[in-house]
C-alpha positions, 0 to 999 in steps of 0.5 A, a space after each residue: 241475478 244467478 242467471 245473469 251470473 251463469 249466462 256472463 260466466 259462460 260467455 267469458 270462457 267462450 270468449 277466453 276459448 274463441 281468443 285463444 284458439 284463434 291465437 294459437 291457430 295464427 302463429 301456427 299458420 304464421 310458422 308454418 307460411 314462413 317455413 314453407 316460404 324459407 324451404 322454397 326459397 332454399 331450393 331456388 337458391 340451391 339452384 342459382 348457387 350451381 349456376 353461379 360457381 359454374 360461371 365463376 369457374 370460366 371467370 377465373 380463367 380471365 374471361 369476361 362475362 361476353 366471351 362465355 360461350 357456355 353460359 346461356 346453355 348453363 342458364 337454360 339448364 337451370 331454368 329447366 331444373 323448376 317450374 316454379 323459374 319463369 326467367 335467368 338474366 346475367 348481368 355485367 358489372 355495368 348493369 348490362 343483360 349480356 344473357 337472358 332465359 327464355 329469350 323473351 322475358 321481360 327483363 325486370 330481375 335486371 331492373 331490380 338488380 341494377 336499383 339493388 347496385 345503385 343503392 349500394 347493396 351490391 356488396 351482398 352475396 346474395 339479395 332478394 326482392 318480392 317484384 309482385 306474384 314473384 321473388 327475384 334472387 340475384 346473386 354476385 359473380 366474383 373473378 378469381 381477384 374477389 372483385 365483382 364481375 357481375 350479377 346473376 338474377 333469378 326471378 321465380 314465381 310465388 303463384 303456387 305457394 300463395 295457391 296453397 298457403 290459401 287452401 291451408 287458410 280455408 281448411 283452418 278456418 273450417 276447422 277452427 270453426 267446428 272445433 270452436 263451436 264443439 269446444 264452445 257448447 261443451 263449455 257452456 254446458 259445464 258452466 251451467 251444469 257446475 252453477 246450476 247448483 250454486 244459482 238454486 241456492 242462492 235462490 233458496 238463500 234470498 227467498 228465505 232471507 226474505 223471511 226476515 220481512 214475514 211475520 210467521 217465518 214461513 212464507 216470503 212477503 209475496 206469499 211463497 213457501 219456504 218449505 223444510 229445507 235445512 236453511 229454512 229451519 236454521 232461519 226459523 230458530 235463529 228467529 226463535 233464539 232472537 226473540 228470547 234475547 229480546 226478551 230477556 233484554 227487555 226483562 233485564 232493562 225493566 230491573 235495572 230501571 225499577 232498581 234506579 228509582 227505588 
């Protein structure tokens, strides 16, 4: 039983350890993705708002978005700026591409952008969409009256960041791991060290307990000595006392019986 008792003790606190650990180590992980995933974002977008004013600038002017002479270096530029940017497409107020770098992406960001105007989110300033391993940013293009011209659409690629943000996974994991077993053993070993005490004596308490049972208070009924400890001795004059009081009630109940019949 005390070693029952130890063994489940110390199975909990590594359990309580192990749930923890891993707890704290996912919301850490969780924070850390999303920051990484925002300060990317934040920087493809830094790049698509310079794009943006800069064709905004010749739409005040009264031009349409066709008569930009400009524009597709403007947009080649841009794409030039990250690594990370795999196409640009500018789109009209129709839906149309009127520009696109490199000259032969595929134009999906113009896909995405002309499902987000259908489904009445063109309004947005600007608007995001995951389109497999990469995220498309599309922004409005406004003339100088506020209403919308068009749609810049920015699609870059989210291969690298998930190439990290795998490794980072892979070192935690291995980290965890060790820190666990390390933070584990040194747990287990408190526990067993902190209730070894505890289980002797409560061995000691159920072997002289069983004395109880004995006839000469100083072996157990499966003939084991109790030796001389400070429990045992207490037991043995508990016996002691016990017996005079049985004595002395006995002796009583016969002097009261002898005093009835008389």
């Amino acid at each position: 039983m005390p070693g029952n008792l130890t063994t489940k003790v110390a199975i909990t606190i590594v359990l309580l350890l192990a749930f923890s650990m891993a707890l704290v180590t996912f919301l850490n992980y969780a924070k850390f993705a999303r920051t990484f995933a925002m300060l990317e974002q934040s920087r493809i977008l830094d790049i698509a708002t310079e794009i943006e004013s800069t064709i905004e600038n010749g739409l005040t002017l009264g031009l349409e978005l066709a008569e930009l002479r400009n524009t597709q270096d403007v947009i080649a530029r841009g794409a030039g700026r990250d690594p990370l940017i795999r196409s640009i497409e500018v789109l009209d107020a129709a839906g149309t591409v009127v520009y696109v770098t490199p000259a032969d992406a595929p134009q999906t960001a113009a896909g995405l952008a002309r499902q987000r105007s259908r489904g009445g989110a063109s309004s947005d300033p600007f608007w995001t969409v995951a389109d497999g391993d990469a995220v498309v940013v599309g922004l409005r293009l406004e003339n100088s009256f506020g209403r919308m011209s068009g749609t810049l659409a920015l699609r870059y690629s989210t291969a690298a960041r998930e190439a990290r943000l795998a490794a980072v996974r892979d070192r935690l994991a291995t980290i965890l791991g060790v820190v666990g077993a390390v933070f584990s053993l040194a747990a287990v070993g408190a526990v067993f060290l902190s209730l070894n005490g505890i289980s002797r004596a409560l061995r000691r308490m159920r072997r002289a307990l069983g004395t109880l049972e004995t006839t000469d208070g100083r072996t157990t009924p499966n003939g084991e000595d109790l030796g001389d400890s400070v429990l045992e001795r207490e037991i043995a004059e508990y016996r002691v006392v016990a017996a005079r009081a049985l004595r002395r009630l006995d002796f009583a109940h016969r002097v009261l019986v002898g005093g009835k019949r008389r």
